[in-house]
C-alpha positions as CSV (number, residue, x, y, z in Angstrom):
1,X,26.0,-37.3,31.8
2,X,22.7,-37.5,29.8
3,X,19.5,-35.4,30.4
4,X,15.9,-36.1,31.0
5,X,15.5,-34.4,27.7
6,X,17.8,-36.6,25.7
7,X,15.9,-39.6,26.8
8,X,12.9,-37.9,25.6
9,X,14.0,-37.3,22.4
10,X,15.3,-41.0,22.3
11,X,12.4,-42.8,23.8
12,X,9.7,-40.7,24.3
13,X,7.3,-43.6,25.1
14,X,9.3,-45.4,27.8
15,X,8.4,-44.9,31.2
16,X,10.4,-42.9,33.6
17,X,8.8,-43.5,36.7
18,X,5.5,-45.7,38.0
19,X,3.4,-45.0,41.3
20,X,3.7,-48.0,42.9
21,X,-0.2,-48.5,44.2
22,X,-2.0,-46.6,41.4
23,X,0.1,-48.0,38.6
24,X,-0.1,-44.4,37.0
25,X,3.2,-44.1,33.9
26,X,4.4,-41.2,33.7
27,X,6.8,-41.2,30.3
28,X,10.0,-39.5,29.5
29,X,8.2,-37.3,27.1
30,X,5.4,-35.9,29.9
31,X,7.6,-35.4,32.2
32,X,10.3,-33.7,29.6
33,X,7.6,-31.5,28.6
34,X,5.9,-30.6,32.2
35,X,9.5,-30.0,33.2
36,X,9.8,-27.2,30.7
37,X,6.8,-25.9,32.0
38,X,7.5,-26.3,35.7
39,X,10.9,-24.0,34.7
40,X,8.4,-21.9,32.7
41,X,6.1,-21.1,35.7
42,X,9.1,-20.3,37.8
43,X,10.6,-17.7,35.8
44,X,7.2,-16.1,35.0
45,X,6.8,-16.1,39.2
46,X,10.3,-14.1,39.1
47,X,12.0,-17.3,40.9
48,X,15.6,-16.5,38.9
49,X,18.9,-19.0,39.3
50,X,20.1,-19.4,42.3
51,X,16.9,-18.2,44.1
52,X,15.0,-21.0,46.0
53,X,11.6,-22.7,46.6
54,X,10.1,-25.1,49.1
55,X,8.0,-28.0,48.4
56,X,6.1,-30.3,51.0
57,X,4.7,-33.4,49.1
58,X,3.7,-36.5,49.5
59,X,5.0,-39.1,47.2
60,X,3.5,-38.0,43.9
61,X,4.1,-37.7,39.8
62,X,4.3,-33.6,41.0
63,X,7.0,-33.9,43.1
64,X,9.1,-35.3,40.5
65,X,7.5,-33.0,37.9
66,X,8.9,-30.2,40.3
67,X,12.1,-31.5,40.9
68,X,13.5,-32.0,37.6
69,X,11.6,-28.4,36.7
70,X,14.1,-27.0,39.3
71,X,17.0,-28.8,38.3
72,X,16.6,-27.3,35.0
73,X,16.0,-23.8,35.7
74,X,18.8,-23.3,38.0
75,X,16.8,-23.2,41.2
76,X,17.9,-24.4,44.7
77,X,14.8,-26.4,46.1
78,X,14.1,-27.6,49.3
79,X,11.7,-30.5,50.1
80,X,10.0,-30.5,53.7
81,X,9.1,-33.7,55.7
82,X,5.7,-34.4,55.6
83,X,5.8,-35.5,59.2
84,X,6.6,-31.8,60.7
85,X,4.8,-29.4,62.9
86,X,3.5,-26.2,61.4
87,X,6.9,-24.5,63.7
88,X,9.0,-26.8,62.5
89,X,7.8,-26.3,58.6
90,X,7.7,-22.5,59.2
91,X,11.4,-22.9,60.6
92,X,12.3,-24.5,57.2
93,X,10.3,-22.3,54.7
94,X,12.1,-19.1,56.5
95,X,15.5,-20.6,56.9
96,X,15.9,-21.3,53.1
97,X,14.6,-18.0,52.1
98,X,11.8,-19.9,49.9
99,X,9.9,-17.2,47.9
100,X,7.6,-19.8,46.3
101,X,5.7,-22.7,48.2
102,X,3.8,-25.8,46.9
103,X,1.9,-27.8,49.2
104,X,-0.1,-31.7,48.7
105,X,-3.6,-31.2,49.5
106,X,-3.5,-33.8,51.9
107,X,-1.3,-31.1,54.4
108,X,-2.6,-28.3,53.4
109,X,-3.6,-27.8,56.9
110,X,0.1,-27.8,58.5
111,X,1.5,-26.1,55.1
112,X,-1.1,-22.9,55.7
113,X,-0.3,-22.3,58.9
114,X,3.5,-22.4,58.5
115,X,3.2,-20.2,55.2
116,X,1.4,-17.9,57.0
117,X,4.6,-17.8,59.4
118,X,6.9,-16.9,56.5
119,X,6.8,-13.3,55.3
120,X,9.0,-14.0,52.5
121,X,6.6,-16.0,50.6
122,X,5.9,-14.3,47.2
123,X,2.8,-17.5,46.2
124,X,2.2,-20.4,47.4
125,X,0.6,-23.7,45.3
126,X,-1.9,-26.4,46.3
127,X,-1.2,-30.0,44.5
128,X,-4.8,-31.4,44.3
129,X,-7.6,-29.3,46.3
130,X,-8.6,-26.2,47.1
131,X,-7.3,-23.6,50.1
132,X,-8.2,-20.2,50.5
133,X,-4.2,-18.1,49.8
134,X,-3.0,-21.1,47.7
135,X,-3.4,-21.4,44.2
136,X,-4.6,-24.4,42.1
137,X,-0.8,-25.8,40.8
138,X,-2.5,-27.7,37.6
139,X,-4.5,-25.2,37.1
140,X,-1.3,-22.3,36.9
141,X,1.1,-25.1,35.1
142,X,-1.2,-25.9,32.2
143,X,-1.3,-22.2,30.8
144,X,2.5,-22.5,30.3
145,X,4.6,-23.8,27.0
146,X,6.6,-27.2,27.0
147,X,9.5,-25.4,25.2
148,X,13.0,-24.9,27.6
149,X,13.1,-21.6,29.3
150,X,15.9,-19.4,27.4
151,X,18.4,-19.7,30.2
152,X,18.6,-23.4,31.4
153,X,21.2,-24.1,34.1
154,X,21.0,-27.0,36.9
155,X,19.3,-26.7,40.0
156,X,20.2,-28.4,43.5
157,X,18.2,-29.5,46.4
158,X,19.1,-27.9,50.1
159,X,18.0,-30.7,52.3
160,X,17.9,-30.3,55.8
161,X,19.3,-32.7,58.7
162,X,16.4,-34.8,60.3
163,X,16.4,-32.6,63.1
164,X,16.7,-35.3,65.6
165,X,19.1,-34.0,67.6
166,X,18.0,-30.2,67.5
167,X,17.1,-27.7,64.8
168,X,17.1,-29.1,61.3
169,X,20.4,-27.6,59.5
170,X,20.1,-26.5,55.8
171,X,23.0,-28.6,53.4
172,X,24.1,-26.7,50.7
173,X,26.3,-27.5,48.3
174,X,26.4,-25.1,45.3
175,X,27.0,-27.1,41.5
176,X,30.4,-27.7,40.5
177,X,29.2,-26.9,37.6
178,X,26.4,-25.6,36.5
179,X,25.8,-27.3,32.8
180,X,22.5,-29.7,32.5
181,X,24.9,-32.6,31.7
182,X,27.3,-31.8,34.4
183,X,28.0,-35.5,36.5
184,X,25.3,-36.4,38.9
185,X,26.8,-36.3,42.6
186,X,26.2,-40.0,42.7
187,X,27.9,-41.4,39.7
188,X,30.9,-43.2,41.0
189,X,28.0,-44.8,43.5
190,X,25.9,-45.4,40.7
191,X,28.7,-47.4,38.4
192,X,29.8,-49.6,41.3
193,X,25.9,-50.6,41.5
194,X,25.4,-51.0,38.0
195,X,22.6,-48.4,37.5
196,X,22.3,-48.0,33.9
197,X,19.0,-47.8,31.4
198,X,17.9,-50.8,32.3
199,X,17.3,-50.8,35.5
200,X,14.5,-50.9,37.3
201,X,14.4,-49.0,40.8
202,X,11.8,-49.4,43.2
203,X,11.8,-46.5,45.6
204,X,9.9,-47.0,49.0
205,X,11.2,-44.3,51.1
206,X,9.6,-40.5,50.8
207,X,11.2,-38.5,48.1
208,X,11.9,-36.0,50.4
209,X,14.9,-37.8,52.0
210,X,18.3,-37.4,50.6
211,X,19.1,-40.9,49.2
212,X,15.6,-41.8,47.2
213,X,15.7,-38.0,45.9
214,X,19.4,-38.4,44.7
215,X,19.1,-42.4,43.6
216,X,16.0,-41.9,41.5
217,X,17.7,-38.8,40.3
218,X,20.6,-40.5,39.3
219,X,18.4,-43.6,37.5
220,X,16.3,-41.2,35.3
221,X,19.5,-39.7,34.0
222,X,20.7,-43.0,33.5
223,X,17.4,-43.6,31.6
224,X,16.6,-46.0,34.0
225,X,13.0,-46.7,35.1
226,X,11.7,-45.7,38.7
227,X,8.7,-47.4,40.8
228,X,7.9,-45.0,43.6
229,X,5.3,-46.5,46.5
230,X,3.6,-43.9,47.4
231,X,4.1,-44.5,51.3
232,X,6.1,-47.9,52.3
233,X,3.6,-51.2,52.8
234,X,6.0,-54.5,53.4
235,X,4.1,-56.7,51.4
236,X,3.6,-54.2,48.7
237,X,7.0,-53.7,48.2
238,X,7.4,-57.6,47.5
239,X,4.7,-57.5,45.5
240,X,6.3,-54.5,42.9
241,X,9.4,-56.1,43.1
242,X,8.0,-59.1,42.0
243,X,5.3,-57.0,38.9
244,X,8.1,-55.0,37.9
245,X,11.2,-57.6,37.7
246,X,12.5,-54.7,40.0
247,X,16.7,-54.9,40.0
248,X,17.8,-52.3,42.3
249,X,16.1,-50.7,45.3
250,X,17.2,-48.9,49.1
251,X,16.2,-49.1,52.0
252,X,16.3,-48.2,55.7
253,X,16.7,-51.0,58.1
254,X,13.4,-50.5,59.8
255,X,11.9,-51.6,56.4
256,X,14.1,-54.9,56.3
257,X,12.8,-55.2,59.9
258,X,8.9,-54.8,59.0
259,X,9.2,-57.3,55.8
260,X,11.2,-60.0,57.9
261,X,8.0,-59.5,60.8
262,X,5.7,-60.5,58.3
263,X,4.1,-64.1,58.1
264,X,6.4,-66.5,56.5
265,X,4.0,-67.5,54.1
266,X,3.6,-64.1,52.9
267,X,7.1,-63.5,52.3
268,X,7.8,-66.3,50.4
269,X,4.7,-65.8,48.3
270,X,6.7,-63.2,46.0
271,X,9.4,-63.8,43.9
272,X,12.3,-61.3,44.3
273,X,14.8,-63.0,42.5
274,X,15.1,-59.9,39.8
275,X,16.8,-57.8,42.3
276,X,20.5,-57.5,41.6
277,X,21.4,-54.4,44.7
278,X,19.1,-54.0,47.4
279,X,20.8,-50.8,49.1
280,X,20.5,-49.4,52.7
281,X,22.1,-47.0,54.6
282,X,20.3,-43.9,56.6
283,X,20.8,-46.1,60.3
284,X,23.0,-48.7,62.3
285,X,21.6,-51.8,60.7
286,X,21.1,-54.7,63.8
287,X,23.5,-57.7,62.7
288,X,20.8,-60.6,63.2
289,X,18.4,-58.6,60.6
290,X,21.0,-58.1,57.9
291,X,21.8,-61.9,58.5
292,X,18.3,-62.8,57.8
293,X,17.9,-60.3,54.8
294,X,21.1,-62.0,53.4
295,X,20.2,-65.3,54.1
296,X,16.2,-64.3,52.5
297,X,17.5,-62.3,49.3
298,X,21.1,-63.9,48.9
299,X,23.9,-61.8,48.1
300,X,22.7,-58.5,46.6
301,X,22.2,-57.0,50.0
302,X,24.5,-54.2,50.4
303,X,25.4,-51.1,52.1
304,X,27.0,-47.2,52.6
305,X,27.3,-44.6,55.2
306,X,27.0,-41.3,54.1
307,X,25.0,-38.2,55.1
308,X,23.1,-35.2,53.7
309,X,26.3,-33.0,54.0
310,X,28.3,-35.9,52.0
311,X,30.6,-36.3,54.1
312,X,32.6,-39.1,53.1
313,X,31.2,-42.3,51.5
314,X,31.7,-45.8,52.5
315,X,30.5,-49.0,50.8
316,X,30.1,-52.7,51.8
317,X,28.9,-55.5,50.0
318,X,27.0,-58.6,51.1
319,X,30.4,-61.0,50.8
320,X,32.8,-58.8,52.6
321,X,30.2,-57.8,55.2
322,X,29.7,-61.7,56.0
323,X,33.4,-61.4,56.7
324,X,33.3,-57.6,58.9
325,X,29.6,-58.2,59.9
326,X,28.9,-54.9,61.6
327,X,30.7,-52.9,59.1
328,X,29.6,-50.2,56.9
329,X,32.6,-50.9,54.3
330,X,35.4,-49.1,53.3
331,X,35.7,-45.6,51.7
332,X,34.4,-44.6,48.3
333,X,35.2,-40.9,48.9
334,X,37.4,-39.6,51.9
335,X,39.3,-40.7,54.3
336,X,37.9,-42.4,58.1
337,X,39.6,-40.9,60.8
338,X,38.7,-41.4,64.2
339,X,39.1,-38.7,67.0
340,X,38.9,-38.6,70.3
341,X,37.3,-35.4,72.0
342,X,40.8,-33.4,71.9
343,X,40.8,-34.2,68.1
344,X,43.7,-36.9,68.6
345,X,43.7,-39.9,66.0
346,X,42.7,-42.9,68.1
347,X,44.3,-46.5,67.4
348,X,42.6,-49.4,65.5
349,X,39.4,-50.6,67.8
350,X,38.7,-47.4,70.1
351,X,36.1,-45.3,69.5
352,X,35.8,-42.2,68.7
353,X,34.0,-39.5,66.7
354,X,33.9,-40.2,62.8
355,X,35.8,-37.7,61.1
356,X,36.5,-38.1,56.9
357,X,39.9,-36.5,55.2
358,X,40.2,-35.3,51.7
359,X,36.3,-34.2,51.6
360,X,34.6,-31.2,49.9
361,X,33.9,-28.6,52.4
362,X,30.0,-28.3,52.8
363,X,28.4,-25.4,54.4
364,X,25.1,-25.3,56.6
365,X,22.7,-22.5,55.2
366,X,23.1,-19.3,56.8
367,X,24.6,-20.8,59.9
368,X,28.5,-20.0,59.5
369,X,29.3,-21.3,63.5
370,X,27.4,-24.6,62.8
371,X,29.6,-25.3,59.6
372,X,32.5,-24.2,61.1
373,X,32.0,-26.8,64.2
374,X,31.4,-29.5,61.6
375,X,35.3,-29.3,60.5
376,X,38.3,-29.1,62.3
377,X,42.1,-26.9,61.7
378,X,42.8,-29.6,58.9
379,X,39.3,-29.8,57.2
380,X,38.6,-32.5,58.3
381,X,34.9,-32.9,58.4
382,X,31.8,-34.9,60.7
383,X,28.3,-35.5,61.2
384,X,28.7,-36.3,64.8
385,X,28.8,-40.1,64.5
386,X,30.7,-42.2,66.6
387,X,32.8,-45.2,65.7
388,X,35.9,-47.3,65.3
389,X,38.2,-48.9,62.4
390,X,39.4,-52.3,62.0
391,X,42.7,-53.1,61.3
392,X,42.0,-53.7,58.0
393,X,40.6,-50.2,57.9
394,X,36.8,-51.0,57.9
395,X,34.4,-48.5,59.6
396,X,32.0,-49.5,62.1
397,X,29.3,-47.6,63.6
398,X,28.4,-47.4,67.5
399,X,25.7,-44.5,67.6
400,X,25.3,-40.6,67.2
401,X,27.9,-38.6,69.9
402,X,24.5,-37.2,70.8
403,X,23.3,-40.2,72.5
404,X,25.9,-41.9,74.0
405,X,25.1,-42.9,77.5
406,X,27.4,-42.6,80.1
407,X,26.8,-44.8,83.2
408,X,28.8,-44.7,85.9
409,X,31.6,-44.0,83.7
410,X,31.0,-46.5,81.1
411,X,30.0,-44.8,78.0
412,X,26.7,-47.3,76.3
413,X,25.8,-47.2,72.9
414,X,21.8,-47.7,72.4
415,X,22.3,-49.0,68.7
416,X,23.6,-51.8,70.4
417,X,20.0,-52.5,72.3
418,X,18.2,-51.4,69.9
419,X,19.7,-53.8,67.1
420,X,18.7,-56.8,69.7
421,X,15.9,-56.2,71.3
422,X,14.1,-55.4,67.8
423,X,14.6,-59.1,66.9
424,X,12.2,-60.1,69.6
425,X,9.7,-61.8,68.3
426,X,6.8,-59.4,70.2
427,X,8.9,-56.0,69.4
428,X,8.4,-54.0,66.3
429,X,10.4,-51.1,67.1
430,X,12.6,-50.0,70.0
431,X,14.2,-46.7,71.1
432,X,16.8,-46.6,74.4
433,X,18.1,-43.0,75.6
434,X,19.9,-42.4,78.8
435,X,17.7,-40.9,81.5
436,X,19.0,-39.1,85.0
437,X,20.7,-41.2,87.8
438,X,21.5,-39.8,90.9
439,X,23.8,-42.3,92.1
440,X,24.9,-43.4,88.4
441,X,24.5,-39.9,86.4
442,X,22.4,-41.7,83.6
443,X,20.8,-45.3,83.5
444,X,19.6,-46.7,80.2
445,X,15.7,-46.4,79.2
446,X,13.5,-48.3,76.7
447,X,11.2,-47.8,75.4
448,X,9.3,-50.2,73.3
449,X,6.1,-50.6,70.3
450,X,5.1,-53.9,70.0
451,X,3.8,-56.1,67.5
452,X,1.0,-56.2,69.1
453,X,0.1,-53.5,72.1
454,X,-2.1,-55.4,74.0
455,X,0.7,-57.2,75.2
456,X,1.9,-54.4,77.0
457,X,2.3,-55.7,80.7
458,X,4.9,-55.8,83.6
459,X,5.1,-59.8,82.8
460,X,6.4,-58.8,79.5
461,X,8.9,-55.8,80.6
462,X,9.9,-58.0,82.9
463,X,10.4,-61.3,80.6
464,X,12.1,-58.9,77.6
465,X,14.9,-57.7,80.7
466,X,15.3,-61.3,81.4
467,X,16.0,-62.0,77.9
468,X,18.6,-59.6,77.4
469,X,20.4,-60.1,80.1
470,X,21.2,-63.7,78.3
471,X,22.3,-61.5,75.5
472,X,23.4,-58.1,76.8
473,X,26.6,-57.1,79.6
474,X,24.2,-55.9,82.9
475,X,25.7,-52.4,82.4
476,X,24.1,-52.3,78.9
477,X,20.6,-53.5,80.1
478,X,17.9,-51.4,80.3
479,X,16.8,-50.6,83.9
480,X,13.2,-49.9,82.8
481,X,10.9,-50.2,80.1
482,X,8.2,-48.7,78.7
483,X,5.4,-49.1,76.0
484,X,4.2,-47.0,73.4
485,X,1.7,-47.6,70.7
486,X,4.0,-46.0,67.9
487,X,7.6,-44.4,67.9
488,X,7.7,-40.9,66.4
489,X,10.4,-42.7,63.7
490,X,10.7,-41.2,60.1
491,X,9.9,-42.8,57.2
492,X,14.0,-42.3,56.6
493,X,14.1,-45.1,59.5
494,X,15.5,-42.7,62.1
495,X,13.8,-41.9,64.8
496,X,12.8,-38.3,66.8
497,X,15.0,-39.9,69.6
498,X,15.3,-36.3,71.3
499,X,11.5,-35.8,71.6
500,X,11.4,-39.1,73.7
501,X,14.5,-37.8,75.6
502,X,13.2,-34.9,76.6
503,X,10.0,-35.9,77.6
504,X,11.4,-38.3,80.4
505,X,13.8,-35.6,81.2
């Protein structure tokens, strides 16, 4: 595939990526040139090939700046979420063996105390301020040349797993190959979407995630154009699309929920009719809300299921979903097979745990039982999602093993809830667990942020069981609920469902 550099050389003055609220351009040329200097810095800070670096950024021109540094300079680098505890970062920074650390001003405060949890830190950056053991990053970067480092060879990220069910796991995949122009990861994904040098991606999710780090990888070496919001705002991201003729973006369903909550006069103040592939993935989408997106955005909606460790790939567009709704497609890459808990294939319609054939084995950094649990005898490989195929051989999604509730012996998926409660009219977010029973072993929980919390009362718990039990079999109705100003979700739409489940446990 092309190179960042080759665009340079070809059209140094067209714009590789925008910042969605301060308009700042930053060109093919800069960032070809602060590239080279970002792979300069590195080697001068003895960070050699295959060594590796953690980052925790906000959405910024320096986090891209860095990336592409690393991806040219053979280093493995690992972004943080911005929303993590000084333990949890610390975890991270030690876990990956970083030796270098750059930091936004804006977290300094979380980012000082975790660095001064990891040992193994050789220097640590600040993007934008000041902090006593960090130094300035502008200030280090501009002493450095724009030429390419003697030894160039391509750099991967090591993302870790959200976490959400226990420690975040390291994914590592080491390059194929490790040429500058070796295929992107996501280039059959890219074809079948059209990405090309004339698109133009707007990117509302943090860059830290897997799929906006890989998709706006993937357009800038397509020599496509990138506008990346700096945090997600529903109405902002109509407006960009609308500036910016934008033709292909993802999302997380959350963010199709939040745009579809606001005003209808608002949301039919922009024009999105540019966008030829609005993409999600990253969490069960709720049926009625992909209906509505559909029925909003026509045709261009479209989805895959995937997962950090890449793990099988399947796609779905808006036509043949209208025709599965609930389905996440068929494969891409690998082959669905669904097991039950002796590692049997289970017939068309059970469910079981998702598990994909014919997949490249994936390990989890430094953590050889964890890997080894994520593949069976035949290699085989899962995530620990649960699900079923049709008999045409479309997957559908029920939930994570992991929070399945079992009830009195029938097992409850909380997607299910979640995906209709959330189209309330008063609910803007929704998380249901399984919490003790003595008599039933668990009962199902809810708890709910509304659009508006001062409408959290008993009259309203009470009138939102009333109306599910219109919609929902009594089994799968939540026996309480409660309220909460905001849901500790991620701005990769999934939410820190074991930090609510082991609170009310």
């Amino acid at each position: 595939m092309p190179t960042i550099t080759d665009h340079a050389v070809a059209n140094p003055q067209k714009p590789a990526f925008i910042m969605g609220a301060s308009g700042e351009v930053v060109t093919f040329g800069e960032l070809d040139a602060t590239a080279n200097k970002v792979a300069q810095l590195l080697r001068a800070e003895g960070i050699e090939q295959g060594q590796h670096i953690a980052m925790m950024m906000k959405n910024c021109r320096e986090f891209m700046e860095v990336m592409f540094g690393c991806m040219r300079a053979g280093v493995v680098f690992t972004p943080i979420s911005t929303h993590l505890k000084k333990e949890e970062t610390a975890y991270i920074i030690n876990n990956c063996r970083a030796q270098l650390f750059i930091a936004s001003a804006s977290l300094i405060d979380v980012a000082a105390e975790a660095a001064d949890q990891a040992p193994a830190l050789t220097r640590r950056f600040i993007v934008g301020g000041e902090k006593a053991g960090f130094s300035d990053w502008h200030a280090a970067l501009a002493s450095y040349p724009s030429e390419p480092i003697a030894d160039e060879s391509l750099g991967v990220p090591m993302l870790y797993s959200s976490g959400t069910t226990g420690k975040p796991k390291g994914v590592f995949r080491a390059p194929e190959n490790i040429d500058l122009d070796a295929p992107h990861p996501l280039k059959l994904a890219g074809a079948y979407y059209g990405f090309d040098a004339d698109t133009r991606y707007l990117s509302p999710a943090p860059l830290y995630h897997a799929a906006p780090l890989h998709y706006n990888t993937l357009n800038l070496i397509q020599g496509g154009t990138s506008i990346i919001m700096e945090r997600f705002d529903p109405e902002q991201a109509l407006a960009l699309i609308e500036r910016y003729k934008a033709t292909h973006s993802q999302w997380v369903p959350v963010m199709f929920v939040r745009m579809l909550k606001l005003p209808e006069a608002i949301r039919e103040k922009y024009d999105v009719s540019s966008m030829r592939r609005a993409i999600h993935a990253a969490a069960p989408c709720p049926i009625d809300i992909k209906r509505q997106m559909i029925s909003w955005w026509g045709p261009v909606i479209c989805e895959y299921y995937s997962s950090s460790e890449g793990v099988g790939f399947t796609l779905i567009d808006a036509e043949d979903w209208l025709n599965h709704p609930g389905s996440v497609g068929r494969p891409l890459t690998g082959i669905p097979k669904i097991l039950d808990d002796d590692l049997n294939e289970l017939p068309v319609g059970e469910v079981g745990q998702i598990y994909f054939a014919e997949v490249a084995r994936f390990e989890y950094f430094d953590e050889p039982d964890k890997t080894d649990e994520a593949f069976d005898a035949r290699g085989w490989g899962t995530v620990g999602d649960m699900g079923y195929l049709d008999e045409e051989g479309y997957l559908y999604l029920t939930d994570r093993k992991n929070f399945m509730i079992i009830t009195g012996g029938v097992n409850v998926y909380p997607a299910e809830i979640e995906g209709l409660l959330v189209t309330h009219p008063k609910v803007a977010d929704v998380a249901v667990f399984g919490i003790p029973n003595e008599e039933f072993g668990e009962e199902v929980k809810a708890v709910v942020q509304l659009m508006n919390h001062a409408d959290a009362t008993d009259e309203l718990a009470e009138e939102l069981t009333l109306w599910m039990k219109d919609r929902l079999s009594s089994v799968k109705v939540p026996k309480s609920i409660d309220f909460m100003v905001q849901l500790p979700r991620m701005d990769n739409g999934k939410l820190y469902k074991r930090h609510l489940m082991d609170a009310y446990r």
